[in-house]
C-alpha positions in Angstrom: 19.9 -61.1 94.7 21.6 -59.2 92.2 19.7 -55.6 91.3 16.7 -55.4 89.0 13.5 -54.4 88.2 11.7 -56.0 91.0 14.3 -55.2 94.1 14.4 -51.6 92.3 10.1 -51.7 92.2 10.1 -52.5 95.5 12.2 -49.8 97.1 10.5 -47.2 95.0 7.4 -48.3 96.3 9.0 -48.2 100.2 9.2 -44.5 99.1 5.7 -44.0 98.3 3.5 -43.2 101.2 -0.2 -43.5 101.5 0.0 -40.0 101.5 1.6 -39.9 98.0 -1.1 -41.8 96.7 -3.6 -40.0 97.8 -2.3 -36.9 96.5 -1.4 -38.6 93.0 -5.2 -39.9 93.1 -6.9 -36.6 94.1 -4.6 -34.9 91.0 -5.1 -36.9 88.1 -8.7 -36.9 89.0 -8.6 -32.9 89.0 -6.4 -32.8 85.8 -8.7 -35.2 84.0 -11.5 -32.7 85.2 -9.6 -29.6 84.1 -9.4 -30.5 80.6 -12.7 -31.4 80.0 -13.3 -27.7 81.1 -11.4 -26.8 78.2 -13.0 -28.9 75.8 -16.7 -27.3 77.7 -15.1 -23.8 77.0 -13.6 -24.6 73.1 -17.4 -26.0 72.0 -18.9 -23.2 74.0 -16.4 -20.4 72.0 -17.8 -22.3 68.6 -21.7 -22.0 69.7 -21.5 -18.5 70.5 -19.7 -17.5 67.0 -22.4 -19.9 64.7 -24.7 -17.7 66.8 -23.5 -14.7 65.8 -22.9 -15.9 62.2 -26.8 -16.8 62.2 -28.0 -13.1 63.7 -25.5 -11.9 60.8 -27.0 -13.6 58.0 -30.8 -13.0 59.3 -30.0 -9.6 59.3 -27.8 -9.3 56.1 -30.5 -11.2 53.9 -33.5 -8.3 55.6 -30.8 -5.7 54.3 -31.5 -4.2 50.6 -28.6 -4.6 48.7 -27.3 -1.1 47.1 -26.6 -1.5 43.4 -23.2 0.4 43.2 -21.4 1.2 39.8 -17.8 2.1 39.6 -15.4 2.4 36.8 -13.5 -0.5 35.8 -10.3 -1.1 34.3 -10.7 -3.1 31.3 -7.3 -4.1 31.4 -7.6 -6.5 35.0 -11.2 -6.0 35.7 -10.7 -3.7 38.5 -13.0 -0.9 40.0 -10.3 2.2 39.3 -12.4 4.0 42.1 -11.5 1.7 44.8 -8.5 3.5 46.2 -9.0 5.2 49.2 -9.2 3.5 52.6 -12.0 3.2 54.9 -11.0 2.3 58.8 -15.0 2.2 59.1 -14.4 -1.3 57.5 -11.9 -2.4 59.7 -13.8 -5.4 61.3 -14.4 -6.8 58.4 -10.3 -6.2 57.1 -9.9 -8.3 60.6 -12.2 -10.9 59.8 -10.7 -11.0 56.6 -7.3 -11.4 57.9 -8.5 -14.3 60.5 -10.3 -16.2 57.6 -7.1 -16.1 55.3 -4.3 -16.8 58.3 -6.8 -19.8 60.1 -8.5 -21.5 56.7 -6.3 -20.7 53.5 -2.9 -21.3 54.9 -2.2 -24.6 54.5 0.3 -27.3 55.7 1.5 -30.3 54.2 0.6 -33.8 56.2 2.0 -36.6 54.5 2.7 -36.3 50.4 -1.8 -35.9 49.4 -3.0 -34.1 52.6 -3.1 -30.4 53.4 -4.6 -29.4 56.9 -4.9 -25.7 57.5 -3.6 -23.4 60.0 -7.0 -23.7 61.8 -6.8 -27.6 62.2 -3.1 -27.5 63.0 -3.4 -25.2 65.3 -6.5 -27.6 66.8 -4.6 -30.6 67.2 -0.8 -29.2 68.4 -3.3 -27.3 71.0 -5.2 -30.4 72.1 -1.9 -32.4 72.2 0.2 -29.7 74.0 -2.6 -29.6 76.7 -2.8 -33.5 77.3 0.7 -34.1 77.9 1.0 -31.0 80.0 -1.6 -31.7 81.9 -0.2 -35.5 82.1 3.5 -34.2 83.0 2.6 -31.0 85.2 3.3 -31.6 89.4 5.1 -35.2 88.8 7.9 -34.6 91.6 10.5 -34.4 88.1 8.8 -36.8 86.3 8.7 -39.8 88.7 6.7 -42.2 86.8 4.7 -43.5 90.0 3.1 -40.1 89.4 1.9 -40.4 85.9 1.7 -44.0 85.0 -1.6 -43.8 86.2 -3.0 -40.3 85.4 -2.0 -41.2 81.7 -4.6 -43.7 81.5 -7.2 -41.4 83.7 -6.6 -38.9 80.7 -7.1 -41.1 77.9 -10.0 -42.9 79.3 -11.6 -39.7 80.4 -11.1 -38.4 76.8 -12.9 -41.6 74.9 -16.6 -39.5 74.9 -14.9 -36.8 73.1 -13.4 -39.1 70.4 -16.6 -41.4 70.0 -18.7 -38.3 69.5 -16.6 -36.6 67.1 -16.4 -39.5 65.0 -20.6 -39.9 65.6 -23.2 -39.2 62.5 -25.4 -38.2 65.4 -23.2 -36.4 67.5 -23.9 -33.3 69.9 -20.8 -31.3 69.1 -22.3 -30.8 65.4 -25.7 -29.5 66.7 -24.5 -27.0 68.9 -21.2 -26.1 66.7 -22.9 -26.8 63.2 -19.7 -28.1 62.2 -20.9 -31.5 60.0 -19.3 -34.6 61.5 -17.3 -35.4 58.2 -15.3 -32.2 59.1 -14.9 -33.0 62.7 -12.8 -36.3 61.5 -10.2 -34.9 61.3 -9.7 -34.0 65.1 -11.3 -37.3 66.2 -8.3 -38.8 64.2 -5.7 -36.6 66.2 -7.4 -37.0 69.4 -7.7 -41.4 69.2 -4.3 -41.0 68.4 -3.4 -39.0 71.9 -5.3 -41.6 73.4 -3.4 -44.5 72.5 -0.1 -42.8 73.3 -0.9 -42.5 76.7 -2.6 -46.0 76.8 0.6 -47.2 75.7 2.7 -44.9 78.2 0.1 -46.5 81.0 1.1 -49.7 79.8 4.7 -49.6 79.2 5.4 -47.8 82.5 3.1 -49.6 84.8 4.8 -52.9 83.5 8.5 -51.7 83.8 7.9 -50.1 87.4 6.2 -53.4 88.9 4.6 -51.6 91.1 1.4 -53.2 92.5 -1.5 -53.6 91.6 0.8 -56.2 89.0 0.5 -56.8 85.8 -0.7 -60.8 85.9 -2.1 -62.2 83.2 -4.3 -64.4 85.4 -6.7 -61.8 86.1 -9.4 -61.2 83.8 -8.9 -57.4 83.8 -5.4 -57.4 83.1 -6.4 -59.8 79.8 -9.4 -57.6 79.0 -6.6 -54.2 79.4 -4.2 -55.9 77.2 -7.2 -57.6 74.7 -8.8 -53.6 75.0 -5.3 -52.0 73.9 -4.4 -54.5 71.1 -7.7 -53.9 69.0 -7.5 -50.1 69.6 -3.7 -50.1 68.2 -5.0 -51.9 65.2 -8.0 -49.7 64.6 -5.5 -46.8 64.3 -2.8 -49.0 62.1 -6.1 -49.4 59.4 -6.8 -45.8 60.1 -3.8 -45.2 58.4 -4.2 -42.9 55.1 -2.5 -45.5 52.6 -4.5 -48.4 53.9 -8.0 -46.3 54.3 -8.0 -45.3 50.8 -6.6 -48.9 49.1 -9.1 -50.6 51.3 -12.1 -48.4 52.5 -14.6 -51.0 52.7 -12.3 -53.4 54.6 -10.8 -50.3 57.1 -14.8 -49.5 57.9 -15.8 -53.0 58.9 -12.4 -53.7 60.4 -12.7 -50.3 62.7 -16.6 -50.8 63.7 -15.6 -53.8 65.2 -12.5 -53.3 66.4 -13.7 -49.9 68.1 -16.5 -52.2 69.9 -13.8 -54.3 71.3 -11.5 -51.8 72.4 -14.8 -49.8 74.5 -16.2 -53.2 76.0 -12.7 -54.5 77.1 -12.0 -51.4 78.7 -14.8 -50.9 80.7 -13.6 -53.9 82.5 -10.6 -53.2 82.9 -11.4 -49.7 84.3 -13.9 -51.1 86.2 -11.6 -53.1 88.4 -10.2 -50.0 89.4 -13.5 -47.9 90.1 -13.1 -46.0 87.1 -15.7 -47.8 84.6 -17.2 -44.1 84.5 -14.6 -43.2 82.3 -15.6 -45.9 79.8 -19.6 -46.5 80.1 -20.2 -42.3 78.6 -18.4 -43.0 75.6 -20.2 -46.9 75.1 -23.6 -45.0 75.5 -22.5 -42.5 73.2 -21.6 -45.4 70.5 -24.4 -47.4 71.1 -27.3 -44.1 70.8 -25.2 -43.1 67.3 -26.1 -46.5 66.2 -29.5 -46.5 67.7 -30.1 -43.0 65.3 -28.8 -44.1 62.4 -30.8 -47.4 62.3 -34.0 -44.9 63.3 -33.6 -42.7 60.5 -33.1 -45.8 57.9 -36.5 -47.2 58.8 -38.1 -43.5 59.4 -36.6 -42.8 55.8 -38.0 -46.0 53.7 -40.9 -46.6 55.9 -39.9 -50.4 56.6 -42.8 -50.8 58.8 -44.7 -51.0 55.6 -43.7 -54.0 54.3 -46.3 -54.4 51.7 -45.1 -52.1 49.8 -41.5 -52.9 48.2 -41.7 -49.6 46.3 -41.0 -47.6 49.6 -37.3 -49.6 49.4 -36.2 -49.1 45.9 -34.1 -47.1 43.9 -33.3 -46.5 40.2 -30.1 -46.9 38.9 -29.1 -45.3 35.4 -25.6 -45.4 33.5 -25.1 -41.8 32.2 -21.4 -42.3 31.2 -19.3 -44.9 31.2 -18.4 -43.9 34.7 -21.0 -42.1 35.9 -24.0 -43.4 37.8 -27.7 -41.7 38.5 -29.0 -43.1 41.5 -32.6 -41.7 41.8 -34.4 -42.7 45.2 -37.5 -41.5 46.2 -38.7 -40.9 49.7 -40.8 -38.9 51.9 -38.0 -36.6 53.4 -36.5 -33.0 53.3 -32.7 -32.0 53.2 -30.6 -29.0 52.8 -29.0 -28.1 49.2 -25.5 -29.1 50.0 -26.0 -32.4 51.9 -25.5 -35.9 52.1 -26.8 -39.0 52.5 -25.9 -42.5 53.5 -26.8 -45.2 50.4 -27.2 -49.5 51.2 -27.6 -51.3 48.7 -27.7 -55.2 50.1 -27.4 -56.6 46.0 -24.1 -54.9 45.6 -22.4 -54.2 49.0 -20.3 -57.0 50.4 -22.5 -56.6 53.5 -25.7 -56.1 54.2 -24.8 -52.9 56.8 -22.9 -51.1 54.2 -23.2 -48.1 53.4 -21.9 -45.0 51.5 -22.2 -41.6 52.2 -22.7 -39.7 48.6 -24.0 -35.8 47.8 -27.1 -34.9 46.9 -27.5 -33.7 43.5 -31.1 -32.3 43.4 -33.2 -29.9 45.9 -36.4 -30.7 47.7 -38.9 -30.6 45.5 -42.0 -33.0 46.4 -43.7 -34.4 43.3 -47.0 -33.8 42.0 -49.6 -34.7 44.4 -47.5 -36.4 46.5 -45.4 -35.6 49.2 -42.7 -37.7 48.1 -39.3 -36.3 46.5 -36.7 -37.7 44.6 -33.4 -38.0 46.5 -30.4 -38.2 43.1 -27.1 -38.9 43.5 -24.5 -38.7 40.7 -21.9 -41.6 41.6 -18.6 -41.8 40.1 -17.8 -45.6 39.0 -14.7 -46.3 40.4 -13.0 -48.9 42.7 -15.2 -51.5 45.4 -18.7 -50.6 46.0 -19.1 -47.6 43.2 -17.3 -49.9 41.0 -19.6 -53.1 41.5 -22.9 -50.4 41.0 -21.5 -49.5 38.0 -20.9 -52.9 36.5 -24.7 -53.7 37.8 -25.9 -50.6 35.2 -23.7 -51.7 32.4 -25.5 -55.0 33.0 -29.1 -54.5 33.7 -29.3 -50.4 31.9 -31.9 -48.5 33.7 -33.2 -50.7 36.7 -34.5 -50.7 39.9 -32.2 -52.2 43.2 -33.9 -52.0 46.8 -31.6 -49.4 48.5 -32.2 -47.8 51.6 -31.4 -44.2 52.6 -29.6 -42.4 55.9 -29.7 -39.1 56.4 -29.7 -36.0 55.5 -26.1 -35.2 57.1 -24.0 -32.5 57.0 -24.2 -28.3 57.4 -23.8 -26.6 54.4 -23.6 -22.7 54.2 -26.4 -20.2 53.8 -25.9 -18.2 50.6 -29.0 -15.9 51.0 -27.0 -13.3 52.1 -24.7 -12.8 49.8 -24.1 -10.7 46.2 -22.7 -12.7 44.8 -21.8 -16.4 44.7 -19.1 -18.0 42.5 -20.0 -21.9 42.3 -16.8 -24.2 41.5 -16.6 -28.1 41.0 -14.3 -30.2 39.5 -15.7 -33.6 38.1 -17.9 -35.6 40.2 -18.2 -32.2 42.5 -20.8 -30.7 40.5 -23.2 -32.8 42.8 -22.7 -30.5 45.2 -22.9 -27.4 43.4 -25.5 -28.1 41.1 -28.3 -28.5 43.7 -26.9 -24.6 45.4 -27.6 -23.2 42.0 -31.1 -25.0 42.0 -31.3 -23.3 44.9 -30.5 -19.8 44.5 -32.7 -20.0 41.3 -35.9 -21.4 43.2 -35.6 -18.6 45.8 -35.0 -16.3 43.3 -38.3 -16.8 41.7 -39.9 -16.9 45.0 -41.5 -13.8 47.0 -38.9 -11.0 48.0 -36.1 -9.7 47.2 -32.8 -12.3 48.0 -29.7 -10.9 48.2 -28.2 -13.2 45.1 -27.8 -10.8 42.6 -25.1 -12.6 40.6 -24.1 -16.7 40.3 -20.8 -18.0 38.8 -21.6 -21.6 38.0 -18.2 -23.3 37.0 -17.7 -26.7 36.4 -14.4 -28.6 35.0 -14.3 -32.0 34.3 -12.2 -34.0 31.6 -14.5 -36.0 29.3 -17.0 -33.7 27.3 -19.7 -36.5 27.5 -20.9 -35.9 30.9 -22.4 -32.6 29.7 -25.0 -35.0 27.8 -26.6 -35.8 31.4 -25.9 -32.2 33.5 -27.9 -29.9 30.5 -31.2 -30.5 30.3 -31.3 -30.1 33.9 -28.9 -26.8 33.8 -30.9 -24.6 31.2 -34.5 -25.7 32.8 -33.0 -24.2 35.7 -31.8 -21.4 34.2 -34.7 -20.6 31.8 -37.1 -20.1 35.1 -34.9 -17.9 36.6 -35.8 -13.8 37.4 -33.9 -11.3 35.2 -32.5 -9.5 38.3 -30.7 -12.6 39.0 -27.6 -12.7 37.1 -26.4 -16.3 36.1 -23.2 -17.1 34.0 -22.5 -21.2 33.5 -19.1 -22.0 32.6 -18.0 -25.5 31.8 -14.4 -26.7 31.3 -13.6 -29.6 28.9 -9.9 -30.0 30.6 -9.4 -33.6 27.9 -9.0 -34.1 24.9 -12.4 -34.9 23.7 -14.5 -31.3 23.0 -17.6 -32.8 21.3 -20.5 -29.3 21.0 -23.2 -31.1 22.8 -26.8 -30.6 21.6 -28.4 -27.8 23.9 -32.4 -28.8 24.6 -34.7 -26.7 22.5 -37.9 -25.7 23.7 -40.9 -23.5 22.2 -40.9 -19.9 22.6 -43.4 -18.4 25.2 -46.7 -18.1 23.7 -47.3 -14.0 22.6 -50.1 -12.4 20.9 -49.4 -12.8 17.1 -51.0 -12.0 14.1 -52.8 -14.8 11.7 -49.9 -14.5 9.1 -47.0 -14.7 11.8 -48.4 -17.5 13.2 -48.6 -19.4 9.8 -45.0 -18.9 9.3 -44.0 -19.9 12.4 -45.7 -22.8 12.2 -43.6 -23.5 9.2 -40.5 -23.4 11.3 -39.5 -26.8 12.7 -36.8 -26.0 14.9 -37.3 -23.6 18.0 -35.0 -21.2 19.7 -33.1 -22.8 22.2 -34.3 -22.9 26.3 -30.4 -21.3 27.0 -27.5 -19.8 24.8 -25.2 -18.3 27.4 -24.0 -21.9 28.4 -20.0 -21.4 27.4 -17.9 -24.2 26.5 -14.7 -23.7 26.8 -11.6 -26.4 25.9 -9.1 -26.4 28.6 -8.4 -25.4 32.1 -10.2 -22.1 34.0 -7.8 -19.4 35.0 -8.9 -19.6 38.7 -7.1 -16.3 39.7 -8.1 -14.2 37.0 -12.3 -15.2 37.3 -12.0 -14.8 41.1 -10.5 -11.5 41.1 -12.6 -10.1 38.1 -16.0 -11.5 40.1 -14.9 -10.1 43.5 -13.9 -7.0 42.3 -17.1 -6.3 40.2 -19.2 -7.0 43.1 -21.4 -4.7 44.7 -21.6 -6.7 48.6 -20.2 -10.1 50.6 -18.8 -12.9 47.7 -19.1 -16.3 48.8 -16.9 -19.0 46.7 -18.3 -22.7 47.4 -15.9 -25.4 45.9 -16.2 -28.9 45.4 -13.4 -30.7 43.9 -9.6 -32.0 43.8 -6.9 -30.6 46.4 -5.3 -28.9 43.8 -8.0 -27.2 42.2 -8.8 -26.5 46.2 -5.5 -25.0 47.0 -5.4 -22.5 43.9 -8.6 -20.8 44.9 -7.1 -20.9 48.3 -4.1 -19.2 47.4 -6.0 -16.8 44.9 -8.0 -15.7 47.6 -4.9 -14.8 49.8 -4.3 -11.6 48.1 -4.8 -8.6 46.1 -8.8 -8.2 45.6 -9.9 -10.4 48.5 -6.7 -9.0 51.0 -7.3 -7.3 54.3 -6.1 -3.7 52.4 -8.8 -4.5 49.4 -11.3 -5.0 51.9 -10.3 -1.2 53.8 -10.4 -0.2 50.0 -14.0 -1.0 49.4 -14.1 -4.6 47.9 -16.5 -6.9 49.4 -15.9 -9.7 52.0 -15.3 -12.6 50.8 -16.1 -16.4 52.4 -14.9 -19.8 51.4 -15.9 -23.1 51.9 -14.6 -25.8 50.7 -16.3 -29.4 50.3 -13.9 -31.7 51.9 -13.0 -34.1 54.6 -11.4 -30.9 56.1 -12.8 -29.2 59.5 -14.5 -25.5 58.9 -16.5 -23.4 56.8 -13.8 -19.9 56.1 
């Protein structure tokens, strides 16, 4: 017989003892162990600092606020005085230093995605580890050694990708990292997965060593059936063919995910290692189960009577722009999100969107009811279809039914000063902060807030019509010791002056005669006049720097918007008044977070 594969299968497997296999066994079992003690240790590491971050801010928001005055350059803006270093503020010149090297250093993935340092670092980390815990003590790289412990790893790692890809997941409750920004690394991690399914595959069919690959078994069909939907999950995954087909990548992945975790657990089980496999199933299975418990919590299905508890009110503001007012019996977090079906215009009944919240918590006159609005931007598939449905019918009702709240946004109580930027359709998530900071500002206490940078830029000067009314209510009930400047950007070429709402004066004692001429005055004062309209684009650099450097404590910037508008308030906040040296010169700390499919809060 002339040599080959089999006759050269067959005398490495003379060479393997039972001993061997024992070892091998007792190791890969021990490795897959190992680094799910890292994992333990890396979620452990993220608790303890959102720990800390929460005793920081309790105490920071008890903490009076000093109101410093320095001399400013009126050339740059700059406090003059801030010149000589302080080492008593090193820790925060180190903290400054981390948030700039992990969160706004980026790197280029692809030709439209940035990742930063922080995530780079996250997934080279969790890759490096995998394959050296897959390659270390292999007797130089014999592959009777790792054939096996590739597919130990990769199985053992399948609760960790299910959960970071979970709505309901337990790595957001104990990290307070939202799931949308954990995506990212459950992306990176289902990808080291099916490497070293593949490796498991390739190998163990190459070596013919037993047990043998033979397609008569049921396990071997389930393993190959198991590995075939999980490689074409991560095909659709793809960036390209996410965003040209969303709706038919989310179906496509449910179910193909489903497959993939069934069809392994019996192939795994053949082999006593269906433990591997069953964690992440449950894990799928309770996500589900929460999801589908929140949607009939949320629009009270059991009452089925009552139609109104299922519907929604759809509204074309622009021609683009939806308002999609639902109103429900829950409470949310400024900064959130929520789920939206919509069974007349999705494609499937189980659809659904996630979409920000545009409005805060307010529960309506006697009722404890609230209206949940979302500002939807008309463009391609679902939004698209909801938009034609409002050109259609103009202001209707549609049963829709809500999931949710999701997501962790940040606490701005404790800081000066917060600078608010949005570029189009992001103003629904920095609208409802400044509704916000103005409700708690015209609460009980003292809040830290002292000053709010509201900046929006968007192309068409029509959307303004919807956003005002709501902008200068807010702003007329606010406390004079908060600070509020609005600054909106017409970046096309339509500027239309929009018409800013006018309301009565406050009533004031007035005399007989001054009332009778007032009376004779048809138009009031306007509700707001420090709204600016301003044609063009905002010079990023220039209002970060003149807004950190006037501040008197900790500056938070909160951004919702395109990458590029994203990336120049990341590099603007890489140097001069928000640098480590600036910081050991007196200007305040300042925080970042950006509204993205990214991974932290910096």
């Amino acid at each position: 017989m002339p040599d080959g594969i089999v006759p050269s299968a067959r005398v490495l497997e003379a060479r393997v003892t039972a001993a061997d296999r024992a070892y091998r066994d007792k190791r890969q079992a021990e490795y897959a162990k190992e680094l799910w003690y890292l994992i333990a240790c890396i979620i452990a590491f993220l608790l303890c600092i959102r720990a800390l971050r929460f005793l920081y801010s309790r105490i920071a928001t008890r903490r009076p606020v000093a109101n410093i005055k320095e001399k400013s350059d009126p050339e740059d803006g700059h406090s003059s005085s801030r010149t000589t270093i302080s080492f008593s503020r090193l820790p925060l010149a180190v903290s400054t230093l981390f948030r700039i090297v992990a969160f706004r250093w980026t790197v280029a993935i692809g030709s439209h995605n940035l990742a930063s340092l922080s995530e780079v670092t996250f997934i080279l980390g969790y890759m490096i580890a995998v394959f050296s815990w897959l390659l270390v003590d292999t007797r130089d790289l014999q592959s009777y050694m790792y054939q096996d412990r590739a597919a130990h790893l990769a199985s053992a790692q399948l609760p960790l990708v299910v959960s970071l890809a979970g709505k309901n997941n337990i790595i957001s409750f104990l990290t307070g990292v939202s799931h949308e920004k954990l995506n990212v690394l459950h992306r990176a991690a289902a990808r080291t997965c099916l490497i070293l399914l593949w490796l498991h595959a390739i190998t163990r069919t190459v070596s013919g060593l037993p047990p043998q690959f033979d397609f008569s078994h049921n396990w071997v069909r389930s393993g190959a059936a198991g590995l075939a939907a999980f490689s074409l999950a991560t095909v659709l995954s793809l960036r390209p063919i996410r965003h040209f087909a969303f709706e038919f990548f989310l179906v496509c992945h449910i179910v193909l995910t489903a497959i993939f975790l069934i069809c392994g657990y019996f192939h795994a089980r053949e082999q006593d290692r269906g433990s591997y496999i069953w964690p992440a199933l449950t894990l799928w299975a309770l996500d589900r189960f929460l999801r589908l418990a929140r949607v009939v919590y949320n629009n009270r299905l059991w009452k089925l009577g009552r139609p109104e508890n299922s519907l929604a009110t759809v509204e074309l503001l622009t021609e683009d722009t939806i308002r999609l007012t639902v109103r429900r019996r829950i409470s949310w977090t400024p900064g959130q999100h929520a789920y939206v079906s919509i069974p007349s215009i999705s494609n499937l009944p189980t659809e659904a969107h996630p979409f920000s919240i545009a409005s805060i918590p307010e529960r309506r006159s006697g009722t404890d009811e609230a209206d949940v609005v979302f500002l939807i931007r008309g463009r391609t598939g679902f939004t698209q279809r909801l938009r034609n449905h409002a050109i259609k019918n103009s202001i209707c009702s549609v049963p829709a039914y809500l999931d949710g709240p999701y997501g962790c946004p940040p606490d701005l109580r404790r800081f000066s000063t917060c600078i608010l930027i949005a570029g189009g359709s992001g103003v629904s998530y920095t609208l409802p902060l400044l509704l916000n900071l103005v409700r708690d500002n015209a609460g009980r206490g003292r809040p830290a807030v002292r000053r709010v940078v509201f900046v929006w830029a968007v192309r068409d000067g029509a959307h303004l019509t919807w956003i005002l009314k709501t902008l200068t209510e807010a702003l007329s009930s606010s406390k004079a010791s908060l600070s509020i400047e609005p600054r909106v950007y017409i970046t096309g070429p339509s500027y239309p002056i929009p018409q800013v709402p006018f309301l009565p004066e406050p009533p004031s004692p007035k005399s007989p005669t001054e009332s009778e001429k007032e009376a004779k005055n048809t138009l009031a004062l306007p509700l707001y006049t420090s709204l600016k309209l301003i044609h063009g684009r905002p010079s990023i650099r220039k209002l970060l720097h003149e807004e950190i450097a006037a501040s008197s404590g900790p500056v938070s910037v909160d951004v919702a918007g395109p990458s590029e508008m994203t990336e120049s308030i990341r590099r603007a906040l890489r140097s001069d008044v928000a640098s480590p040296q600036a910081v050991l010169q007196g200007f305040p700390p300042v925080t970042l977070h950006v509204e993205t499919f990214g991974m932290f809060k910096s």
